[in-house]
C-alpha positions as CSV (number, residue, x, y, z in Angstrom):
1,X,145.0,16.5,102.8
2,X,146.3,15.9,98.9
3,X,143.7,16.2,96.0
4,X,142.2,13.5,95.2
5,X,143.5,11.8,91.7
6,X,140.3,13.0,90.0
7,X,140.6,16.6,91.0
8,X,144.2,17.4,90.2
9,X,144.1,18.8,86.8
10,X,140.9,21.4,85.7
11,X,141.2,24.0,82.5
12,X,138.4,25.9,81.6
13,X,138.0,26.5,78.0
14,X,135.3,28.5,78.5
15,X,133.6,30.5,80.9
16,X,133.2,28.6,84.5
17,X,130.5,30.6,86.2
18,X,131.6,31.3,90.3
19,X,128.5,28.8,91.3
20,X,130.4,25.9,89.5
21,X,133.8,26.0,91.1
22,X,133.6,23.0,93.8
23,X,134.7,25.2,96.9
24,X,133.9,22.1,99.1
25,X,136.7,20.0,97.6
26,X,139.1,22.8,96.9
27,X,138.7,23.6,101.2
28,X,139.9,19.8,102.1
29,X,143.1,20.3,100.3
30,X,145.7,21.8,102.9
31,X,149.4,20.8,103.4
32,X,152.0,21.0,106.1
33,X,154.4,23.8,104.1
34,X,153.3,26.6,101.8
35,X,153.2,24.9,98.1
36,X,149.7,26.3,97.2
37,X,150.0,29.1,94.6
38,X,146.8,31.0,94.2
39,X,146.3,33.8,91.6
40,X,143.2,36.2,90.8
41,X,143.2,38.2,87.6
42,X,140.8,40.8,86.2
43,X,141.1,40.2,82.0
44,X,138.4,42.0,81.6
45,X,139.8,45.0,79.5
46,X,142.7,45.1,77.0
47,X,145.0,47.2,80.0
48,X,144.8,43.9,82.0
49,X,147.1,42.2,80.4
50,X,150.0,44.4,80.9
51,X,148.9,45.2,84.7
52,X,149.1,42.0,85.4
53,X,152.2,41.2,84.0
54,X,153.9,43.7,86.2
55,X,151.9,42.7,89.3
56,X,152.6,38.8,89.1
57,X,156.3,39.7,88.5
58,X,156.1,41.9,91.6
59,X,155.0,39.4,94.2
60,X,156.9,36.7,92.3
61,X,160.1,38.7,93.3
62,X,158.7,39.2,97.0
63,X,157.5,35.7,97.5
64,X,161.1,34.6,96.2
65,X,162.6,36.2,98.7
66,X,161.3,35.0,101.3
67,X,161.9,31.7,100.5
68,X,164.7,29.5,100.3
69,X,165.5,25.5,99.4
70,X,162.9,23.3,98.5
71,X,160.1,25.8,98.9
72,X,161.8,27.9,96.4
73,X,162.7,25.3,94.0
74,X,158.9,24.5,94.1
75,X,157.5,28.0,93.8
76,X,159.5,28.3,90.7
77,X,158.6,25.0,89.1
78,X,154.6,26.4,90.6
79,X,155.1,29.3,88.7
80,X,156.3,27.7,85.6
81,X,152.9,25.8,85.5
82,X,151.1,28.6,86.0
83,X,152.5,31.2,83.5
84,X,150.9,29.8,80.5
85,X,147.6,30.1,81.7
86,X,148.3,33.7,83.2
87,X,149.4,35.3,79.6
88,X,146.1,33.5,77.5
89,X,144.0,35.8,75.8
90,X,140.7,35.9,77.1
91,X,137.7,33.9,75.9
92,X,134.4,36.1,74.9
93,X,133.1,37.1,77.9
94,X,135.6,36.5,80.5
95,X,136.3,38.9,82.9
96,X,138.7,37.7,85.4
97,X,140.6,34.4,85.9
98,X,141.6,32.1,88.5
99,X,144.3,30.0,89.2
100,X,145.3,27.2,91.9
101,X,148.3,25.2,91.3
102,X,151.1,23.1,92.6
103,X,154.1,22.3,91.1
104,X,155.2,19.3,94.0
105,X,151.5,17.9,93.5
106,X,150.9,18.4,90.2
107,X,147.9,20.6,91.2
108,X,146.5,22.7,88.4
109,X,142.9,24.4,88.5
110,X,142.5,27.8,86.0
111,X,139.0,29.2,85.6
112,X,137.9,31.6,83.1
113,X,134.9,33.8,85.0
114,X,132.2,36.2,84.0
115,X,133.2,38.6,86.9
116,X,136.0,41.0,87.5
117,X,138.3,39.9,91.4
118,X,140.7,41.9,92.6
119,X,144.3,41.2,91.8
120,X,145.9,38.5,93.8
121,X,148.7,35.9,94.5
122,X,149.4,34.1,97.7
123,X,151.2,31.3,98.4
124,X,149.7,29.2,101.3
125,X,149.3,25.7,102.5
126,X,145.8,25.7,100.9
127,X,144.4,27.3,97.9
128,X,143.3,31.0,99.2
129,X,139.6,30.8,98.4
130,X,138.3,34.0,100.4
131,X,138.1,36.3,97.1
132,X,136.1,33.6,95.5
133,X,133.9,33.2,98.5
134,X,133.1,36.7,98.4
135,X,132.5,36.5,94.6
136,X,130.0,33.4,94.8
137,X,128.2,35.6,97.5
138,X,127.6,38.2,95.7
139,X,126.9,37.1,91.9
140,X,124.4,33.6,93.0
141,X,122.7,32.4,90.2
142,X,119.4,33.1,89.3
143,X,116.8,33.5,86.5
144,X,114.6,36.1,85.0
145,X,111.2,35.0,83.0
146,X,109.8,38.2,80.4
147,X,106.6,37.6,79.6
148,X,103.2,38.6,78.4
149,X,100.0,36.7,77.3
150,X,101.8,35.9,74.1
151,X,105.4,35.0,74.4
152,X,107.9,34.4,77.0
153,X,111.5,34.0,77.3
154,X,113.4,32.4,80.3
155,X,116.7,34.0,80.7
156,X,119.8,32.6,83.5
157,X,121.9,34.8,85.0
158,X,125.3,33.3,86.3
159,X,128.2,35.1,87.0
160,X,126.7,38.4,85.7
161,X,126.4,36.3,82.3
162,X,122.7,36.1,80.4
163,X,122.0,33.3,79.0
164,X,118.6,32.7,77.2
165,X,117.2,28.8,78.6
166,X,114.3,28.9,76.7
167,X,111.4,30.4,74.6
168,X,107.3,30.3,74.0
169,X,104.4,31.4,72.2
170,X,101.1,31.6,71.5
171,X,100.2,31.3,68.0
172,X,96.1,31.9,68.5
173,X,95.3,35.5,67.0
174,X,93.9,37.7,69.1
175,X,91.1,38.4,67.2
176,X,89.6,37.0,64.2
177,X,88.0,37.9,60.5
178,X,84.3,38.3,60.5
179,X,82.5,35.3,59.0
180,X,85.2,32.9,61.0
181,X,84.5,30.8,63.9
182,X,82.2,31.8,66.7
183,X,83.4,34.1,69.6
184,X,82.4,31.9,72.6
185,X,84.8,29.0,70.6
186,X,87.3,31.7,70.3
187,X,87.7,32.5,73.5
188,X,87.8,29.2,74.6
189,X,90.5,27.9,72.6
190,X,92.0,30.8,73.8
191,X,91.9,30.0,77.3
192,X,93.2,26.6,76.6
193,X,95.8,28.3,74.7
194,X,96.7,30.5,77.7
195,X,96.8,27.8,79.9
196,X,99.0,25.8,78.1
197,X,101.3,28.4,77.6
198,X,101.5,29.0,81.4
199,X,101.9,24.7,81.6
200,X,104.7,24.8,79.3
201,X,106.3,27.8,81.5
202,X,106.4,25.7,84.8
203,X,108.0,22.8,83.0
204,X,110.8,25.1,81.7
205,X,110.9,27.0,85.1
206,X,111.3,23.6,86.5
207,X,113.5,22.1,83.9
208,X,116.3,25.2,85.0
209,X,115.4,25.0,88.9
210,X,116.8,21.3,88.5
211,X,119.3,21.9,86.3
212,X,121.1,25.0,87.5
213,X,119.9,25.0,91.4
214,X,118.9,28.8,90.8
215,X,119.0,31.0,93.9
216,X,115.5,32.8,92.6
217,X,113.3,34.1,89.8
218,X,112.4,37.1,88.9
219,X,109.0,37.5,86.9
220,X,108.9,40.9,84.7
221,X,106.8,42.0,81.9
222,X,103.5,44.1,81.3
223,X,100.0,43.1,82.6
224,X,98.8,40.0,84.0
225,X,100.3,37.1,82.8
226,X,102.4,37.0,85.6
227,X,100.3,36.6,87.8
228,X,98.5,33.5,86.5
229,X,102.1,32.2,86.1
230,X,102.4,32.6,89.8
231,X,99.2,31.2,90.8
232,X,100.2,28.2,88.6
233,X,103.5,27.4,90.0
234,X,104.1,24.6,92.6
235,X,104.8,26.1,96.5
236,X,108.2,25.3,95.9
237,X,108.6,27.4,92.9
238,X,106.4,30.2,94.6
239,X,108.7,30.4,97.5
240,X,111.7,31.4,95.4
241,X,110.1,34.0,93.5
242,X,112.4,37.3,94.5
243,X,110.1,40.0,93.2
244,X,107.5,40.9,90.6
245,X,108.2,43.9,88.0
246,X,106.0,45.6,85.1
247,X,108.3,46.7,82.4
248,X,107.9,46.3,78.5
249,X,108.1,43.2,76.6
250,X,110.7,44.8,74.4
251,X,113.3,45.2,77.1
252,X,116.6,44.6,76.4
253,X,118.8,41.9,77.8
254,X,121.3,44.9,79.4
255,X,118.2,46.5,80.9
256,X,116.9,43.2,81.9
257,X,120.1,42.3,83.6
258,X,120.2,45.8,86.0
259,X,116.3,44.8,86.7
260,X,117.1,41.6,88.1
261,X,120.6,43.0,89.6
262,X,118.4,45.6,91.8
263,X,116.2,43.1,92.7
264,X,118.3,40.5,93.9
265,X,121.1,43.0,95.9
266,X,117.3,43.9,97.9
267,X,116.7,40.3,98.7
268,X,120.2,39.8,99.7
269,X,120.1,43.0,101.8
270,X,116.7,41.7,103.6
271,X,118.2,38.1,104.3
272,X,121.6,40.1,105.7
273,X,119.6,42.3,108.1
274,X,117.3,39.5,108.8
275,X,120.7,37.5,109.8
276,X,121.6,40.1,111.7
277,X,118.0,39.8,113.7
278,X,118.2,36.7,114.3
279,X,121.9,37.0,115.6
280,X,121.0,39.5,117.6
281,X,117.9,38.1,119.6
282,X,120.0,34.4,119.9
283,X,122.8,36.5,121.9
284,X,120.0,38.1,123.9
285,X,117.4,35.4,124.8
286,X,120.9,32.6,125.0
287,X,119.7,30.7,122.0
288,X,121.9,28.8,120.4
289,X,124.6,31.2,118.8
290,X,128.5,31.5,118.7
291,X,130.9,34.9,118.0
292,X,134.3,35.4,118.1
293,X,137.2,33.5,116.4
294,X,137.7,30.8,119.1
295,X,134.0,30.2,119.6
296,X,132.9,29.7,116.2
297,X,136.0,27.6,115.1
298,X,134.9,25.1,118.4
299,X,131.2,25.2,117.1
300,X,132.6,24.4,113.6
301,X,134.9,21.6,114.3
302,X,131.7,20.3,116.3
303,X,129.6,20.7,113.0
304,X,127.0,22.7,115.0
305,X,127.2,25.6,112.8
306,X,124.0,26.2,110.7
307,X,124.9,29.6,109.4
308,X,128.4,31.1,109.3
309,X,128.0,35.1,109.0
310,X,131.2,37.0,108.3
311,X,131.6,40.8,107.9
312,X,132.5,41.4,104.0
313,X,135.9,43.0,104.7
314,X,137.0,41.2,108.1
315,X,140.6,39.9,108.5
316,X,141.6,38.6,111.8
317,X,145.3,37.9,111.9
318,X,146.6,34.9,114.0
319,X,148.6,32.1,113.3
320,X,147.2,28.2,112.9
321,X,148.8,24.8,112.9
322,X,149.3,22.6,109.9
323,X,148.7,19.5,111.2
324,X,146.1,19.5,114.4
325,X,144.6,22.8,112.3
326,X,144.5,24.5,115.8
327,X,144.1,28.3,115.6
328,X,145.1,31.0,117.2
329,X,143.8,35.0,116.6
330,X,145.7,38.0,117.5
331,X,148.5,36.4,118.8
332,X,152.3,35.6,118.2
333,X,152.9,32.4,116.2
334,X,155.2,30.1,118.0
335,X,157.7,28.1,116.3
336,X,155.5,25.0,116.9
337,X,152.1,24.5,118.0
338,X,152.1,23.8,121.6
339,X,149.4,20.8,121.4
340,X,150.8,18.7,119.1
341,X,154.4,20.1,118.0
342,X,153.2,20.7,114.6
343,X,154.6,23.3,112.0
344,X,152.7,26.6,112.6
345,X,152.0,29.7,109.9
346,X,150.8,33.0,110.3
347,X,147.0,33.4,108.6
348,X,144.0,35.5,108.3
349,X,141.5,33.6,111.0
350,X,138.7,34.5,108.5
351,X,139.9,32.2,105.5
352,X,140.5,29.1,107.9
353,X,137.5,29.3,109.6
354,X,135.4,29.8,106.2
355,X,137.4,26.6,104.3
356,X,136.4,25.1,107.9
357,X,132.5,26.1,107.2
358,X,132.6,24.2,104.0
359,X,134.3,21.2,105.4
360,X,131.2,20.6,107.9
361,X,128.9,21.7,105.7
362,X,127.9,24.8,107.0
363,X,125.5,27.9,105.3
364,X,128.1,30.9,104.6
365,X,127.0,34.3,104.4
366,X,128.7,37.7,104.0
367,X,127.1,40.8,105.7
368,X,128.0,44.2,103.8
369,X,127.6,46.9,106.8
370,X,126.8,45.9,110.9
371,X,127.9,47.6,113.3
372,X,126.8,45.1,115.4
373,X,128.5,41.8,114.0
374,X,131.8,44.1,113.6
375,X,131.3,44.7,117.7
376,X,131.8,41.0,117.8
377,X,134.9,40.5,115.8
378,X,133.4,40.3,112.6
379,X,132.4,36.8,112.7
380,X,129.4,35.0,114.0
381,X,127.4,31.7,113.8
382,X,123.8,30.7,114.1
383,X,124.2,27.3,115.5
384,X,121.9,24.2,115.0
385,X,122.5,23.4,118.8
């Protein structure tokens, strides 16, 4: 399928956190021939530059020799597009960068990101999105809310990168010169005060749930503010919270940041072996569950996939045709497919059956360590039916 007019042409300026990159659209383009340059660069450090440089004219030597005609005159004129946007100087911040183009379509997508990928450049019928997959798994974006009875600040955390969304205080002294008002009035004001505060809280918790779709929240500061913030917030909000934590109300925004990284790798850990679990008991009881390559890419092109789990590091080689998208694992490619005579290319099974997860719609999530799901082939699916 070509890109849509609207989505051909994309530069970030500035930083593009992983969340934002529209993976959805991105899976829908695919061609018949390889025309798809895809690059991942870390930029992260001032050495970068120069590694990169020898690595991209490294595979641009191997990738040239292997082709020949057409497709060579179009990775060159690819390339071409591409090399301006592979020698920029970083913005502040940026740690990696990522590029899609196509010279025949006049395809060009770079994104400046807060997190460091793995070097890469393939050139495909599709942009190669498995590296960013594995990226947007593992740095979702979430928020962290410091906070005592007096102040608060609401911090989002996207691609690794803090941003502070909001702040508040109370201005009511906590105590008062003798001859001034009375202490039951005090304490009342006070309370109103308080409660306020914690009002004004939900509304900017709220205000960044709508906004940035966060995965979770982490609530940290000393004593028990918290807690009434908690008690205050709608079921909704409650149900994202992803842990509690009593640490000073002069941490910094580093500290802050490995705080809300340990808490959110523990939550992700819990879903994974809770995954697993359910995985586990669907294959035992016969509930509704899929594994193996050819299983899951038949519950997938039925949409009947609810969750898609794939082992972090799986590749499953096989080959898959361009135009009826028919796949193949672990076996020879033939010249054409023999269902619909179609050109055919070799591929990792893993990447086309994830671009197909986000075709249908379907929940994808990476599991670090199982034993069990790598006994299946590395792939799996909770189905809806």
């Amino acid at each position: 399928m070509k890109p849509a007019d609207d989505l051909l042409h994309f530069i970030g300026e500035g930083l593009t956190p992983v969340s934002e990159i529209d993976v959805r659209a991105l899976s829908e383009i695919y061609e018949e021939s390889d025309i798809y340059l895809s690059i991942y660069l870390p930029t992260a450090s001032r050495d970068d530059q120069a590694m990169n440089d020898t690595y991209i004219a490294g595979r641009s030597r191997a990738v040239t020799k292997a082709l020949d005609g057409e497709l060579l005159q179009d990775f060159e004129r690819t390339m071409e597009m591409a090399q301006e946007y592979i020698s920029h100087a970083p913005v502040n911040g940026e740690r990696g960068r990522i590029i899609f183009a196509s010279g025949s379509m006049d395809f060009l997508h770079v994104y400046r990101i807060g997190v460091v990928p793995e070097r890469a450049l393939v050139l495909d019928t599709s942009p190669f999105l498995l590296p960013l997959a594995r990226m947007r798994d593992d740095y979702e974006d979430y928020a962290i809310l410091l906070m005592d009875s007096r102040e608060a600040k609401l911090y989002s955390v996207r691609s690794n990168v803090v941003k502070v969304e909001g702040s508040d205080s109370i201005d009511l002294m906590n105590r008062h010169k003798k001859g001034g008002m009375s202490q039951m009035r005090f304490n009342r004001l006070r309370r109103g005060a308080i409660s306020a505060f914690i009002s004004d809280l939900v509304e900017d918790i709220e205000a960044i749930q709508a906004n940035i779709e966060i995965r979770g929240l982490v609530l940290a500061g000393p004593g028990e503010a918290k807690k009434q913030l908690l008690e205050a917030l709608p079921l909704d909000l409650q149900n994202i919270i992803l842990g509690v934590v009593d640490i000073s109300i002069d941490t910094t925004v580093g500290e802050l940041l490995e705080v809300g990284e340990k808490i959110t790798l523990e939550n992700e850990r819990a879903e994974e072996r809770n995954n697993m679990e359910t995985l586990r008991t669907s294959i035992m009881r016969s509930y509704p569950a899929a594994y193996g390559a050819q299983q899951v890419r038949d519950a997938l092109n039925e949409a009947r996939v609810n969750v898609l789990l794939i082992l972090r590091n799986a590749s499953i080689p096989g080959w898959i045709c361009e135009r009826c998208q028919n796949i193949r694992e672990r076996a020879a490619r033939p010249e054409k497919c023999p269902y619909c005579g179609g050109p055919t290319s070799t591929v990792d099974i893993v990447e086309e059956l994830y671009e197909l997860a986000q075709r249908t719609g379907a929940e994808v999530e990476f599991v670090t360590d199982s034993e069990f799901l790598d006994s299946l082939g590395g792939i799996a699916a909770l189905l809806r039916y």
